[in-house]
C-alpha positions in Angstrom: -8.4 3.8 7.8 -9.5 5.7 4.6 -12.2 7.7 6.6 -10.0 8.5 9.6 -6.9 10.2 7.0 -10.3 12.3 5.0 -11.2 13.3 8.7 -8.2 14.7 10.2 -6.5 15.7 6.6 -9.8 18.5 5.8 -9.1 20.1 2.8 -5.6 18.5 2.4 -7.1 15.2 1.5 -6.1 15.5 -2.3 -2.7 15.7 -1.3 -2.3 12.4 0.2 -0.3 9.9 -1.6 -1.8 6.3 -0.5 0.1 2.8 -0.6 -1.8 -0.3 -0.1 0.7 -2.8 2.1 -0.1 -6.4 2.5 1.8 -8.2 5.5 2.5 -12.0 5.8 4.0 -12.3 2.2 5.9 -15.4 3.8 1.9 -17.1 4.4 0.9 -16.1 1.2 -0.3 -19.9 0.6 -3.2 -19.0 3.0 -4.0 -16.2 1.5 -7.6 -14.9 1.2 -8.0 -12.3 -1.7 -6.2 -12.9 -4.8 -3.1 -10.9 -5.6 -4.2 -9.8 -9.0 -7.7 -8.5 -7.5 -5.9 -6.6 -4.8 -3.9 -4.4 -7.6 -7.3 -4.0 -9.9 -8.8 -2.5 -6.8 -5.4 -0.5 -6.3 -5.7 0.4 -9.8 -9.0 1.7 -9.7 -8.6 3.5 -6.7 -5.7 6.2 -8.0 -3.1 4.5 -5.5 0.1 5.1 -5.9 0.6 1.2 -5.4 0.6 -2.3 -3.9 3.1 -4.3 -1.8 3.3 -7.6 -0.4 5.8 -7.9 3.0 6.5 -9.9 5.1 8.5 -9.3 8.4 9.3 -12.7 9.3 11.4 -12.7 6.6 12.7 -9.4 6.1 11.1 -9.1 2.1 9.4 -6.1 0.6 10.2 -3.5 2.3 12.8 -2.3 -0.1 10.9 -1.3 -2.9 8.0 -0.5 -0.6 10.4 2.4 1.2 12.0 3.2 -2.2 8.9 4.2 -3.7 7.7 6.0 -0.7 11.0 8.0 -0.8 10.5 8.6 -4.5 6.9 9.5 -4.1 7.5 12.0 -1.2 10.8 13.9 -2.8 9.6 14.9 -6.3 
């Protein structure tokens, strides 16, 4: 997904806030990658950050879309 923003976004590409979203929070017993490697990998990566969701049971989304908001009105 990285490659195909960098591609159409050309010289814009240092613009481009980026927010890592994990789905399935409600499965997160079966999960594969560990939560705290996830957000070093955010972390090293300049992201503006990481969120676990789930839509099955409506969770995440609210601080997920708040920060968005925040983010994209300075």
């Amino acid at each position: 997904w990285m490659r195909e923003v960098g591609k159409y976004a050309g010289e814009n590409v240092g613009n481009i806030k980026t927010f890592i979203v994990g789905n399935k929070l409600d499965q997160a017993g079966s999960r594969k990658i560990k939560k705290e490697d996830v957000q070093a990998w955010v972390k090293t990566r300049d992201f503006c950050g990481y969120y676990e969701v789930s839509a099955k049971e409506q969770n995440g989304y609210i601080d997920l879309l708040t920060d968005v908001v925040k983010t994209a009105i300075p």
